[in-house]
VOTORGU-513840 format. One line per field, with one value per residue (C-alpha): residue number from 1; chain; z, x, y. Coordinates in steps of 0.25 Angstrom, whole numbers. Example, Ala and Ser with C-alpha at 12.3 -4.5 7.8 and 13.67 -1.06 7.14 Angstrom:
num	1;2 $
cadena	A;A $
up	31;29 $
east	49;55 $
north	-18;-4 $
! end
This chain:
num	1;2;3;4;5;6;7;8;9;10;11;12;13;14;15;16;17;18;19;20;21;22;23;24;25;26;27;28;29;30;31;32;33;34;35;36;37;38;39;40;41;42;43;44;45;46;47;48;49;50;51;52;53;54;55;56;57;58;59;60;61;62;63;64;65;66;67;68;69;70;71;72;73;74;75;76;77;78;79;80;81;82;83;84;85;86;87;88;89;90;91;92;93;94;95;96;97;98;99;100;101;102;103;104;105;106;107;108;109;110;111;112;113;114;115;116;117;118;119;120;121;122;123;124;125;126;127;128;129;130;131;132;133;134;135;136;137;138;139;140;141;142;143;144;145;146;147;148;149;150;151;152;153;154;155;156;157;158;159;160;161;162;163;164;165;166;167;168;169;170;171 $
cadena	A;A;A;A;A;A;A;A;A;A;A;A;A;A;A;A;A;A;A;A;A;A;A;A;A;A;A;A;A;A;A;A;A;A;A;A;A;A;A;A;A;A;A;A;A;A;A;A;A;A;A;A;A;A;A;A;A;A;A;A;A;A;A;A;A;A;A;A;A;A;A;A;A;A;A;A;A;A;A;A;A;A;A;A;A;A;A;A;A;A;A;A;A;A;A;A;A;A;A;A;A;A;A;A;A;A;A;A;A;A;A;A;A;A;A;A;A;A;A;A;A;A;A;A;A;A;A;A;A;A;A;A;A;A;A;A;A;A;A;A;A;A;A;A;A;A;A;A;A;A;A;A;A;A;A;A;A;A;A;A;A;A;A;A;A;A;A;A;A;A;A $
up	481;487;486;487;497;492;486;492;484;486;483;477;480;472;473;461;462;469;485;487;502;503;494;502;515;512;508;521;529;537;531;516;520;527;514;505;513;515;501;500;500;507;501;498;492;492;484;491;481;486;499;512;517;524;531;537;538;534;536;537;539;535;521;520;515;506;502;494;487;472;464;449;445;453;440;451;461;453;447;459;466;466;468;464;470;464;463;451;441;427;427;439;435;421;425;437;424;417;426;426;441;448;452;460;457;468;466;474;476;482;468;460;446;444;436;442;445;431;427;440;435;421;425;433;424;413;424;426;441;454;459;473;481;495;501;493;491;502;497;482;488;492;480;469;459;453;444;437;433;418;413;409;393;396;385;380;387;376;379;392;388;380;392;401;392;390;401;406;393;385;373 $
east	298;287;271;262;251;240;232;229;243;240;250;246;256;254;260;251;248;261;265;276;271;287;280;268;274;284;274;266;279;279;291;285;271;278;286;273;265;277;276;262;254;244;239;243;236;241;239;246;246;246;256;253;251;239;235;226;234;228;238;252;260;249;245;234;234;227;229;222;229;221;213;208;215;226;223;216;226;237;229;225;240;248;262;261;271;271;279;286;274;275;259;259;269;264;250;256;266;252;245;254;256;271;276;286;289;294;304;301;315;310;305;318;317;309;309;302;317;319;306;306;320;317;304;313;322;312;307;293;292;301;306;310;311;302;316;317;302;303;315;310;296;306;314;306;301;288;291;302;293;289;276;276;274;257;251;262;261;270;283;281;279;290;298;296;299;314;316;310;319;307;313 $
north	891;898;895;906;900;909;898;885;875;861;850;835;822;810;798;792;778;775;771;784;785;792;804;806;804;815;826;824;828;839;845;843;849;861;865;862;872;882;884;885;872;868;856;840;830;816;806;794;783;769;772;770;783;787;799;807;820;832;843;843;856;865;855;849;835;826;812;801;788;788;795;791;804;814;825;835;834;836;848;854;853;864;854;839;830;818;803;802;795;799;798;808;816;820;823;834;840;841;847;857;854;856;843;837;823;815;802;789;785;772;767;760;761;771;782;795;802;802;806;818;823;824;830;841;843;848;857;849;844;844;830;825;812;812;816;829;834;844;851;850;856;867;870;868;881;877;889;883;871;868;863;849;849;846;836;830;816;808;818;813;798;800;806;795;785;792;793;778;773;768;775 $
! end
């Protein structure tokens, strides 16, 4: 997949509310930001949750980076993100297919029980979002299509109450 790199692309990590320190450490890599801006970003803001990374790192491998921990709202930098990459929240998740952004939804595997892989590859299967762990991110970076996504069905919140509690066994 190639990015044209006429315009300014900015990419916008969330870990909502969570500690996923794994996720934000993995997007500050060097090999991570070398393949984000070889295919035409130039931008990432972090939104770092309750983890314990802190950083004063302004640049890495031509990106420029931005991180706070909380906002009242993360409605704008979702909007103004040209890729979202997000932990697996249902809350999060919903508001990035809203906003018509594409999304890659990535899986703490250190979190038992949960169920963020069921929600992703269903997700994925209906054509909505991309899904990785923190181990396949880069390669996931590199094969996805954006093109071959389809838009979310948008304000219909009770399919997808409905869908998470299938899928979460609640009826």
């Amino acid at each position: 997949m190639a990015a044209s790199s006429s315009k300014s692309k900015s990419v916008f990590v969330t870990v909502g509310t969570t500690c996923f320190d794994r996720l934000i450490m993995t997007v500050i890599t060097p090999d991570f930001c070398k393949v984000l801006h070889s295919i035409g970003y130039d931008k990432v803001v972090l939104q770092a949750g309750r983890g314990i990374f802190d950083s004063d790192v302004k640049m890495v491998e031509g990106l420029q980076l931005e991180y706070y921990r909380f906002k009242n709202s993360i409605a704008d930098d979702i909007g103004s993100a040209d890729l979202v990459i997000s932990h697996a929240g249902a809350g999060t998740v919903l508001e990035t297919l809203d906003a018509g952004k594409p999304l890659i939804v990535v899986i703490n595997e250190e979190l038992m029980g949960n169920h963020q892989l069921e929600l992703a590859e269903q997700l994925y299967t209906n054509g909505h979002l991309f899904y990785a762990t923190c181990s396949t991110l880069v390669t996931t970076l590199q094969s996805m299509n954006m093109e071959n996504l389809k838009p979310f069905p948008r304000g219909e919140p009770s399919k997808f109450a409905t869908f998470l509690d299938k899928l979460l066994g609640f009826s």
